[in-house]
KOLSESE-9098 format. One record per residue (C-alpha): residue number from 1; y, z, x. Coordinates in steps of 0.1 Angstrom, whole numbers, plus 5000, padded with zeros to 4 digits. Layout:
# residues N
@resi = NUM yy = Y zz = Z xx = X
...
***
This chain:
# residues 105
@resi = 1 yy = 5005 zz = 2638 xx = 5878
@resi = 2 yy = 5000 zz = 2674 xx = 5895
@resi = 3 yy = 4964 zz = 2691 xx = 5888
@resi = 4 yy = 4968 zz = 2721 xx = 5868
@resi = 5 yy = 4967 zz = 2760 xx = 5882
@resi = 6 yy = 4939 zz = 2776 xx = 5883
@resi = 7 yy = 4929 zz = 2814 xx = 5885
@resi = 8 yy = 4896 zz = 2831 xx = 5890
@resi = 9 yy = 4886 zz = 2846 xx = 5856
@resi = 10 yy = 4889 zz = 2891 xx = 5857
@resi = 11 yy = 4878 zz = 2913 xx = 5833
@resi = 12 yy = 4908 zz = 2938 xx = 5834
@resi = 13 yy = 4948 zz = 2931 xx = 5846
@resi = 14 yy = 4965 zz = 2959 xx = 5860
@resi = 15 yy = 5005 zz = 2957 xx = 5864
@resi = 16 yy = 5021 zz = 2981 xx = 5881
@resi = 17 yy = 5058 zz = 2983 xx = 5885
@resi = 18 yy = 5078 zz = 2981 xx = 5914
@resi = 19 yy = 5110 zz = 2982 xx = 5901
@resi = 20 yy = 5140 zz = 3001 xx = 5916
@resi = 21 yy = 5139 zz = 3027 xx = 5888
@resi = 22 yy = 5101 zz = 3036 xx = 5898
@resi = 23 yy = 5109 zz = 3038 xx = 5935
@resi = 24 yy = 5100 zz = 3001 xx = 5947
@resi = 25 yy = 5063 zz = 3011 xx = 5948
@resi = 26 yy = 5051 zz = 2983 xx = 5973
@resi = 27 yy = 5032 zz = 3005 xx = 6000
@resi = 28 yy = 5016 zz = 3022 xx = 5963
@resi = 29 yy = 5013 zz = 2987 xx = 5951
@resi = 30 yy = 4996 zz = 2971 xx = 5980
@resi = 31 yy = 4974 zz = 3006 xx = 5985
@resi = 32 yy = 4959 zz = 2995 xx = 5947
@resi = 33 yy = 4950 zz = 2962 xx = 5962
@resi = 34 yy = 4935 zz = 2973 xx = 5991
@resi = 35 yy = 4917 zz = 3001 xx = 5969
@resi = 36 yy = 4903 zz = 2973 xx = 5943
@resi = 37 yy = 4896 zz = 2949 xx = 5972
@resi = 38 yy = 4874 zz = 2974 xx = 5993
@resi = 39 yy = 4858 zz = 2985 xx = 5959
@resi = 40 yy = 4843 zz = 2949 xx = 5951
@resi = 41 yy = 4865 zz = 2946 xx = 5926
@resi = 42 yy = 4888 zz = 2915 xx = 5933
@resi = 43 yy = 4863 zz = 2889 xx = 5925
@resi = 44 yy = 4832 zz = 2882 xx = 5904
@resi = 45 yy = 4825 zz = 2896 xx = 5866
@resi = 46 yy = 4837 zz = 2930 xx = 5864
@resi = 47 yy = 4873 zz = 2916 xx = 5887
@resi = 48 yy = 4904 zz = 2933 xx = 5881
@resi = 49 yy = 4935 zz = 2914 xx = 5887
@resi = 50 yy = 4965 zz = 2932 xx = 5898
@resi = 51 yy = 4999 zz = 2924 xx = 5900
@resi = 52 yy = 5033 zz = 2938 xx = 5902
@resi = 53 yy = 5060 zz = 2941 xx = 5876
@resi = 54 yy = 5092 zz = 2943 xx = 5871
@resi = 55 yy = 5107 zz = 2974 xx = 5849
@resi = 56 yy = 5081 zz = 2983 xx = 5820
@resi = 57 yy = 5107 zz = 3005 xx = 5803
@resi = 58 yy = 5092 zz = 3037 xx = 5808
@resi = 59 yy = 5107 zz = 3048 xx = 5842
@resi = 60 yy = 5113 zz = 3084 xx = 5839
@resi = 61 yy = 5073 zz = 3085 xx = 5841
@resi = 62 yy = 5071 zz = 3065 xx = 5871
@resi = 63 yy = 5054 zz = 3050 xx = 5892
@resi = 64 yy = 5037 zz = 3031 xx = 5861
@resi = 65 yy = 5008 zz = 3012 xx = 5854
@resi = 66 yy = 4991 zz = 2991 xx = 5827
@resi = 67 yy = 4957 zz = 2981 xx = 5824
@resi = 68 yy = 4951 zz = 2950 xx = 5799
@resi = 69 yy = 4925 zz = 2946 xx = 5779
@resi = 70 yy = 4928 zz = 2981 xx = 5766
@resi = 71 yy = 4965 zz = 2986 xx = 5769
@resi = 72 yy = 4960 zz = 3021 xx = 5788
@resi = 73 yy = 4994 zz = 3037 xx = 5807
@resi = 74 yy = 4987 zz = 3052 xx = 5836
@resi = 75 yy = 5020 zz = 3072 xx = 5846
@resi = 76 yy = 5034 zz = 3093 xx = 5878
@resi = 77 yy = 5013 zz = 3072 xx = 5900
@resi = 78 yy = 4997 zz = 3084 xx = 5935
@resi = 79 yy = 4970 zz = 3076 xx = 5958
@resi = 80 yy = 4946 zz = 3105 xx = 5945
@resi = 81 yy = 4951 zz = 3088 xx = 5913
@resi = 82 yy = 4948 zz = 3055 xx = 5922
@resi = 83 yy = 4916 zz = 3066 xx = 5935
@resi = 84 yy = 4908 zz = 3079 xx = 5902
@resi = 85 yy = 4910 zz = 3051 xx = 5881
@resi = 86 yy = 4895 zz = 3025 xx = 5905
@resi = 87 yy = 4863 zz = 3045 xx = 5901
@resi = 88 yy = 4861 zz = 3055 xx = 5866
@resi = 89 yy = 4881 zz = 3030 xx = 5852
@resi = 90 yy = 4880 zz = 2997 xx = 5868
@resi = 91 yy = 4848 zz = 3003 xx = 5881
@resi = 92 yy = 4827 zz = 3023 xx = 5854
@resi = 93 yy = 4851 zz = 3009 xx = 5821
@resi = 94 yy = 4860 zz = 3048 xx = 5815
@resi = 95 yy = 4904 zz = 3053 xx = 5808
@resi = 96 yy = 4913 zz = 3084 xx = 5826
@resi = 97 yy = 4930 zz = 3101 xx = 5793
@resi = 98 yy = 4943 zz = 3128 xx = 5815
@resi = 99 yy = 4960 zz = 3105 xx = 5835
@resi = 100 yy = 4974 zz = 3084 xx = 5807
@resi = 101 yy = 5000 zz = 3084 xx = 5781
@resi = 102 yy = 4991 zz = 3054 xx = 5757
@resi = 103 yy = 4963 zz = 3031 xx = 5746
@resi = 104 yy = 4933 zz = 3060 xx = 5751
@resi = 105 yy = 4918 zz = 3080 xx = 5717
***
């Protein structure tokens, strides 16, 4: 019998896609990492996992992103933005609305 997976527990998953449509966003995907990483935020309580994903059907806005719990779309995606929402919203628990199109009031 193989032991099961494990993951550390996170507080928030961000997928961002790196689909053709979106312009294969790996450097903008790995940036993220490295962003959430040098901000503390890749392990502990407040962690925010972040992976990448395939289409998420709203390319013409791209690069995309969403950010479970709160089902928040971040759209049109750069590393001034990035910037944004590691600080005020991964970090401080505060959507960008401005920089979203979906899940903020």
């Amino acid at each position: 019998m193989t032991d099961k997976p494990s993951i550390e527990p996170y507080q928030r998953h961000a997928l961002m896609c790196c689909g053709k449509s979106c312009g294969e966003n790996m450097p903008l995907f790995k940036s993220l990492k490295a962003k959430v990483s040098a901000a503390g935020l890749d392990k502990g309580d407040n962690a925010v996992r972040v992976n990448r994903a395939g289409c998420l059907g709203v390319c013409k806005q791209g690069p995309t992103m969403v950010v479970h719990p709160e089902g928040v779309w971040y759209y049109d995606l750069d590393e001034h933005k990035l910037d944004c929402i590691v600080e005020e919203h991964f970090k401080h628990g505060n959507p960008i609305k401005g920089l979203a199109f979906h899940g903020t009031n």
